[in-house]
C-alpha positions, 0 to 999 in steps of 0.5 A: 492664220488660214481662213476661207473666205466665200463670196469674192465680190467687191467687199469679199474680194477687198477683204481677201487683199487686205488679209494676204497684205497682213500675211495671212493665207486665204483661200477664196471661193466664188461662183465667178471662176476667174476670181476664184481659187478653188473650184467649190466649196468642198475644195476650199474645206479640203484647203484648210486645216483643222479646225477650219474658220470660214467666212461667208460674204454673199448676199443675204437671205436665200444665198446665204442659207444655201452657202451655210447649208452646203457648209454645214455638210462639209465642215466637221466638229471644231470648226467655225463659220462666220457670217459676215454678209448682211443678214437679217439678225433672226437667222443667225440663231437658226444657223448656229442651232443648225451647224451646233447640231454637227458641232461647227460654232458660229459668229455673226458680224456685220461689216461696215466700211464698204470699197473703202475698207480694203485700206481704211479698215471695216468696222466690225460688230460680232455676235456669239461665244467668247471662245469663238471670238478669240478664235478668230482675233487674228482675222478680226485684228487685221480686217479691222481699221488701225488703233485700238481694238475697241475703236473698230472692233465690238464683241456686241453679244450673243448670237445675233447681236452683230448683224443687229448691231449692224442693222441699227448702223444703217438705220442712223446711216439712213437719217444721216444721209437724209439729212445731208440730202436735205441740207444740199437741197435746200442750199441749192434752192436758195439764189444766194448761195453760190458755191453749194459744194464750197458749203459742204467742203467747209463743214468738213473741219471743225463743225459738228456736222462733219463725218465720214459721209459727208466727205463722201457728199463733198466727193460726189459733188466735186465729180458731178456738181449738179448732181445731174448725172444720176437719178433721184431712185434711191434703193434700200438693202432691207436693215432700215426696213427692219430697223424701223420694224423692231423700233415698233416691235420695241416701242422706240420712237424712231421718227429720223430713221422711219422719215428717212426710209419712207423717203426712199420709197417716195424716190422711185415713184415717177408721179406720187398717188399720194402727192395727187391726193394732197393736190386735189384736196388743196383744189377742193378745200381753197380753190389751189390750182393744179397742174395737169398731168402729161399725156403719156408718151406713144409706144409699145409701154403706154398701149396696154391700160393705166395703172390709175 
């Protein structure tokens, strides 16, 4: 079948080589000229047939109400419009009132798979009419990873309910991450243990400890052992924040999820106020030592005032 398909970066431009490999006919669309296939929006509209299915994959938030915006225009009565970047689930309700207004349905779907879902498969979860669903089968059927459909595939709910189900997907990523991360560091402190990556290489089969990302962990370390080519400063895309933010909104216990973000938080920080705290009221309550802070390097970043 046809589908349009907005936002050719890594995921959307893997996704459009993985439809055509199915033999279906995509027209693609991104700002980046040298990727694209048409010139703009109004030229991948006018590319498709009626009724038109078009799938969104740009960055959340501002970019993707401006995409769905312009589309809103553009599309007709029959067509279809999936969001399939990772918004936050309280907009898609927005989009599909606002599109519904000009009779365009609308489905939400998280993606998960990342660059390696171009030959694995995504893992989909969708959210929206049943009918529109159906339309859009023949997509998800190939999008998705070989095997029964139910293995890759979820029709999660109504409007919203896939990029929430999404949204709890990376919430666990978050702790299951975290925990790998300790588990690493605490054999790497350890004298006795020699082969660290050995380790993580022998839980990959048959422990209850092996997954997906774990033989992601054991990858990274084969590439740099220490892990000394990268930096601690770990970013956050938004869905653990608003995991934890409906675990409170719900009254659900979340105390992996919650650690696990507020760990990231405490990765970009370069010298901890918090941390200094705990040292100075061990110094005041038991006489603890302390260690002196460094004096700031001279240049044009330290000549201006402090920060505290």
């Amino acid at each position: 079948m046809q589908l349009g398909l907005v936002g050719l970066g890594k995921m959307g431009a893997n996704m459009r080589e993985r439809l055509r490999a199915a033999d279906h006919q995509v027209v693609g669309y991104d700002r980046n000229r040298e990727v694209s296939d048409v010139d703009d929006l109004r030229a991948l509209v006018q590319a498709l047939a009626h009724p038109r299915v078009v799938w969104v994959m740009v960055p959340s938030g501002a970019a993707t109400r401006a995409v769905v915006d312009e589309l809103t225009d553009l599309l007709e009565d029959g067509d279809l419009l999936i969001d399939g970047g990772n918004s936050r689930w309280t907009d898609d309700a927005v989009h599909a009132a606002q599109l519904g207004e000009r009779g365009i349905g609308f489905l939400d779907c998280g993606v998960s798979g990342g660059v390696w879902g171009k030959d694995n498969g995504y893992g989909l979860m969708v959210g929206g009419d049943p009918a529109q669903v159906e339309l859009a089968m023949e997509i998800f059927d190939a999008l998705r990873p070989p095997g029964p459909r139910e293995e890759g595939f979820v029709h999660a709910g109504a409007v919203g309910a896939g990029h929430y189900a999404k949204m709890v997907h990376n919430g666990i990523e978050y702790g299951l991450m975290q925990a790998y991360a300790e588990g690493y560091e605490l054999l790497a402190a350890k004298d006795i243990v020699t082969d660290v990556h050995g380790a993580f290489k022998a839980w990959t089969r048959g422990t209850v400890v092996r997954s997906w990302l774990l033989d992601l962990l054991v990858k990274a370390l084969e590439e740099d052992p220490g892990l000394e080519q990268i930096s601690g400063w770990t970013q956050d895309s938004g869905e653990g924040r608003w995991t934890v933010e409906e675990a409170i909104a719900n009254a659900v216990p979340m105390p992996v999820i919650a650690s696990a973000l507020f760990a990231r938080f405490a990765s970009r920080q370069e010298d901890s106020p918090a941390m200094k705290a705990v040292s100075a009221l061990r110094a005041q309550f038991g006489g603890h030592p302390t260690k002196a802070a460094q004096a700031p390097e001279a240049g044009p970043s330290s000549g201006t005032g402090s920060t505290g």
